[in-house]
C-alpha positions as CSV (number, residue, x, y, z in Angstrom):
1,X,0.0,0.0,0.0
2,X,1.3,3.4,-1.1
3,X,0.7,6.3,1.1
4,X,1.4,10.1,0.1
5,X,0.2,12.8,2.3
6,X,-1.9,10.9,4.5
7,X,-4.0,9.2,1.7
8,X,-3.7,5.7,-0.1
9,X,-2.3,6.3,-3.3
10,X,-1.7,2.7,-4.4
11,X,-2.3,-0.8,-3.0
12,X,-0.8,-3.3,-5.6
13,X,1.4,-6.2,-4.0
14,X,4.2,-5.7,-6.6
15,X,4.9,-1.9,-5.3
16,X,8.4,-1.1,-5.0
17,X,9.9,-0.5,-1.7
18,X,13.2,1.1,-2.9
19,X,11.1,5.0,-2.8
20,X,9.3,4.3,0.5
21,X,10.3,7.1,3.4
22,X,9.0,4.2,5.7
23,X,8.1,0.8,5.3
24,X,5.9,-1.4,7.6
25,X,5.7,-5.1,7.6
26,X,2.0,-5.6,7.8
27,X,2.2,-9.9,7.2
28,X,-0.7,-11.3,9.0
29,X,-2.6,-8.0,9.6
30,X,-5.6,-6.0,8.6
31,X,-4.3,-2.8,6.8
32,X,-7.8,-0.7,6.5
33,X,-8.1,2.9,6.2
34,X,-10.9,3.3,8.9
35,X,-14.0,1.2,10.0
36,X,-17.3,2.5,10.0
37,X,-19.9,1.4,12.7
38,X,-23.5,1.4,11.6
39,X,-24.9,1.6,14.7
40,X,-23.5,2.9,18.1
41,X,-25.0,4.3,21.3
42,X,-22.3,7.6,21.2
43,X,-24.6,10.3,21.0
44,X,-24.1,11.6,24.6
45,X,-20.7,10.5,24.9
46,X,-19.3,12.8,22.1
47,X,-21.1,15.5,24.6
48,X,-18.2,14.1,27.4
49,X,-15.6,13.4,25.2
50,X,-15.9,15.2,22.0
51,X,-12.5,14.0,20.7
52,X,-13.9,10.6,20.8
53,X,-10.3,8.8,21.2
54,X,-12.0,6.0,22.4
55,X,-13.5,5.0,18.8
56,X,-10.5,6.6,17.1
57,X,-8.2,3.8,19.1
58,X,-10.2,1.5,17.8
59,X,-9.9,2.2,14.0
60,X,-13.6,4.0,14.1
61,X,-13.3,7.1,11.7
62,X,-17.2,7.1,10.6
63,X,-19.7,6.4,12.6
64,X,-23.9,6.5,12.7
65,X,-25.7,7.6,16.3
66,X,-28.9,8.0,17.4
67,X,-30.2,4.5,15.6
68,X,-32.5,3.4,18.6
69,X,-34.9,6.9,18.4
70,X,-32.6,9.5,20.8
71,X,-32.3,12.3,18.0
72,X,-33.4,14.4,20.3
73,X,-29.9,15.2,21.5
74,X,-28.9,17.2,18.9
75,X,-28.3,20.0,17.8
76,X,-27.9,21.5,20.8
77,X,-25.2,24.8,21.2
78,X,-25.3,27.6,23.1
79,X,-26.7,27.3,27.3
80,X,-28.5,24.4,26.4
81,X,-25.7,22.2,25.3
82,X,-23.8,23.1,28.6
83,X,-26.6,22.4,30.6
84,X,-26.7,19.1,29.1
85,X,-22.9,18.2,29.4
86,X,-22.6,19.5,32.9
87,X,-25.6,17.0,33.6
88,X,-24.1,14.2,31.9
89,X,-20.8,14.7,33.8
90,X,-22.4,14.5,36.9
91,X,-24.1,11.2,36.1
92,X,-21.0,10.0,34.5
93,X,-19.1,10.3,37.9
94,X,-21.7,8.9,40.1
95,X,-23.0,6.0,38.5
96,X,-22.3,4.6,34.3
97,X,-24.2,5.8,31.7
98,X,-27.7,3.5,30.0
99,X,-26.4,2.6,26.5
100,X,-29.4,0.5,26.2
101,X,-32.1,1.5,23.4
């Protein structure tokens, strides 16, 4: 696989090594640009942790919320969003959050 600038530019198992800044041995592994998970419960965690490295470690770079009928957490902005996330913080430091639909 040929990367250039942070995009795949190639995947052909006869590419050349010789021009390669870095090479990887990737034998036996799953080389994949990013996973996409069709249905999560994330909707009030992105709230908590916006940066979502949680998903991110996990290879998730796309990702579809509110599957089970909780829409009704977004948009939000403004006093009502940090009403919401000051809420949510409390609950997330007194008991775990319900990612049940």
């Amino acid at each position: 696989m040929a990367i250039s600038e942070g995009k795949i530019v190639d995947m052909n198992a006869r590419l050349s090594a010789s021009k390669a800044e870095t090479v990887i041995d990737a034998k036996g592994l799953v080389v994949a640009p990013g996973f996409i998970d069709m249905h999560s419960h994330s909707e009030r965690n992105f709230l908590i942790y916006p940066k979502a490295e949680s998903k991110i470690m996990q290879g998730v770079t796309t990702e579809f919320t509110c599957q089970c009928g909780t829409s009704g957490w977004g948009p939000m902005k403004g006093v009502v969003l940090e009403q919401l996330r000051r809420r949510l913080e409390r609950r997330q430091n007194s008991s775990r959050l319900d990612d049940s639909c």
